[in-house]
PASEBA-1860 file (N, C-alpha, C; in nm, 3 decimals):
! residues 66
1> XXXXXXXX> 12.904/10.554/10.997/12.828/10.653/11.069/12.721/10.586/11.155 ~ 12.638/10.511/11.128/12.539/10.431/11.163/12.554/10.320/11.154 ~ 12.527/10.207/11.258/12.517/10.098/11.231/12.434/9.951/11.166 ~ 12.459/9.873/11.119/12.383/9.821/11.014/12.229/9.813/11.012 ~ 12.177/9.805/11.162/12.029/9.804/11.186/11.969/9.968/11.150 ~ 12.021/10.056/11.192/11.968/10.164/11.168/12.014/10.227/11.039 ~ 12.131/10.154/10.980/12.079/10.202/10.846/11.986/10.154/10.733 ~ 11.948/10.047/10.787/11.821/9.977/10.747/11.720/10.026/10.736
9> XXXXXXXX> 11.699/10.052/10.874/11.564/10.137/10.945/11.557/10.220/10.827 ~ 11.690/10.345/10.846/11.695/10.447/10.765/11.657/10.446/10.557 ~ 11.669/10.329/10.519/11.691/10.300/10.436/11.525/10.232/10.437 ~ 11.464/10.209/10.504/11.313/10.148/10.490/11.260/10.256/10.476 ~ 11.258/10.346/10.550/11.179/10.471/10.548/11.214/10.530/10.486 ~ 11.316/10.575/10.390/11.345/10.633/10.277/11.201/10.547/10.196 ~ 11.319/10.466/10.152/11.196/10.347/10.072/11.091/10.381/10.079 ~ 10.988/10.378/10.183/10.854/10.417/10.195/10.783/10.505/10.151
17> XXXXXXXX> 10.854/10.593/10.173/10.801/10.756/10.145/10.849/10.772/10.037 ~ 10.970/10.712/9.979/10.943/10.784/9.804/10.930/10.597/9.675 ~ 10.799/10.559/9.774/10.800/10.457/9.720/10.732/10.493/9.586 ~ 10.674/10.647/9.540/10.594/10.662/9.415/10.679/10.775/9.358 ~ 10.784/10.772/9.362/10.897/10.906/9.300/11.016/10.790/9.244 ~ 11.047/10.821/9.121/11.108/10.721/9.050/11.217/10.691/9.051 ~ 11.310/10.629/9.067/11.490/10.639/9.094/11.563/10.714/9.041 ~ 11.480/10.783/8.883/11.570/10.881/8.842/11.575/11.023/8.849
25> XXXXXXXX> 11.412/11.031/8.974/11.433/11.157/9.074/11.510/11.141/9.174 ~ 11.623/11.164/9.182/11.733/11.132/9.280/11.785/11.312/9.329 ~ 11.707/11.364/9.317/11.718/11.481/9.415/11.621/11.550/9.459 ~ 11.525/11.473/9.435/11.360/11.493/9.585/11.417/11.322/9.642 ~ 11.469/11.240/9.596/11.529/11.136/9.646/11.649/11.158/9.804 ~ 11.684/11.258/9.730/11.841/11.290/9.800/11.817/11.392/9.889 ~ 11.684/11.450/9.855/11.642/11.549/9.947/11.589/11.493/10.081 ~ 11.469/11.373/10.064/11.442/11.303/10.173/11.532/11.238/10.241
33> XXXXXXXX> 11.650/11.153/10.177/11.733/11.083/10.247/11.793/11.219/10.354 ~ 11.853/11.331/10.293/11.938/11.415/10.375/11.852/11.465/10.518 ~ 11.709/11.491/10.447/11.608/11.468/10.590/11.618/11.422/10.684 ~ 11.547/11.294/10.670/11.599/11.202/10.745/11.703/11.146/10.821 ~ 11.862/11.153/10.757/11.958/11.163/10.827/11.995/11.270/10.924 ~ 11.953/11.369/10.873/11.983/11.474/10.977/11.859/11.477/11.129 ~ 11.749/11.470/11.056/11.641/11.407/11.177/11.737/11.276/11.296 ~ 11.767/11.163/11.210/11.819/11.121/11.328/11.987/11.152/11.389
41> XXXXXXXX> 12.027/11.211/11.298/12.159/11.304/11.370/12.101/11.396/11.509 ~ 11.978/11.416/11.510/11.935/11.513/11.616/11.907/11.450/11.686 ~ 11.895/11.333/11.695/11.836/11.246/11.797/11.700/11.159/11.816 ~ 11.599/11.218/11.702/11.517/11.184/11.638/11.462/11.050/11.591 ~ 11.473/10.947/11.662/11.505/10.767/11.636/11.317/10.718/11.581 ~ 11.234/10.811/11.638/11.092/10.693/11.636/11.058/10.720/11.458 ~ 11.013/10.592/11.432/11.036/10.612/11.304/10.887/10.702/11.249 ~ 10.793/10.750/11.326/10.736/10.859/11.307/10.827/11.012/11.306
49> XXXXXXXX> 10.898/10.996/11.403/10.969/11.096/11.365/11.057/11.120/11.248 ~ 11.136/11.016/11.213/11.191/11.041/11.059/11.118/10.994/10.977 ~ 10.975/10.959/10.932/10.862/10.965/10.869/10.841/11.112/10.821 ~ 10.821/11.151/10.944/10.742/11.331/10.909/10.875/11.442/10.864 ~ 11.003/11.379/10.936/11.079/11.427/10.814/11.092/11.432/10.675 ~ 11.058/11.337/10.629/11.107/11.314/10.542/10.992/11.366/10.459 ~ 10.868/11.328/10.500/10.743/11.396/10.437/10.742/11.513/10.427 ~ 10.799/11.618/10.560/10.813/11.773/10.494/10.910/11.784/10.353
57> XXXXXXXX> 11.034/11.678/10.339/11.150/11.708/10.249/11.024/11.683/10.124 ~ 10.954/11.556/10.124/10.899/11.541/10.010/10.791/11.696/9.947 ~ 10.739/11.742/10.085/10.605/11.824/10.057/10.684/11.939/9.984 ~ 10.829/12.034/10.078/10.859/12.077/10.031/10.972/12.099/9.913 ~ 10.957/11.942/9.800/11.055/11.934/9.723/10.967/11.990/9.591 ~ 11.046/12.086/9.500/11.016/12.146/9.362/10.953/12.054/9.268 ~ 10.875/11.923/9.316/10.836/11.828/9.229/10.650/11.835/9.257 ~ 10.619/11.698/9.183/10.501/11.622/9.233/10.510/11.569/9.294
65> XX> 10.615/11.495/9.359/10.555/11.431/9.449/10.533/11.387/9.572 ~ 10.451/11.531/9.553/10.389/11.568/9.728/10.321/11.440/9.806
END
């Protein structure tokens, strides 16, 4: 789907933003990743922009960690 640099990218900024949500929350995990991918499915590339994606997925995920 993406090529190796931008799934990097994609994969840093995951990283980032749920750098304090634990691996075995893997669906506020899975919630940000799907964010994010779909952010840059829209066209969405600056990584502020799939930043603040992913931060709404986090704000609005059923967890802590907002």
């Amino acid at each position: 789907m993406f090529d190796p640099q931008t799934g990097a990218l994609l994969r840093a900024v995951l990283d980032e933003l749920c750098e304090n949500v634990p691996q075995q929350e893997t669906s506020t995990r899975t919630r940000v990743a799907s964010r994010i991918l779909e952010a840059a499915s829209k066209g969405e590339w600056s990584i502020d922009d799939l930043k603040e994606a992913g931060r709404e997925a986090l704000h609005d995920a059923p967890t802590m960690w907002r």
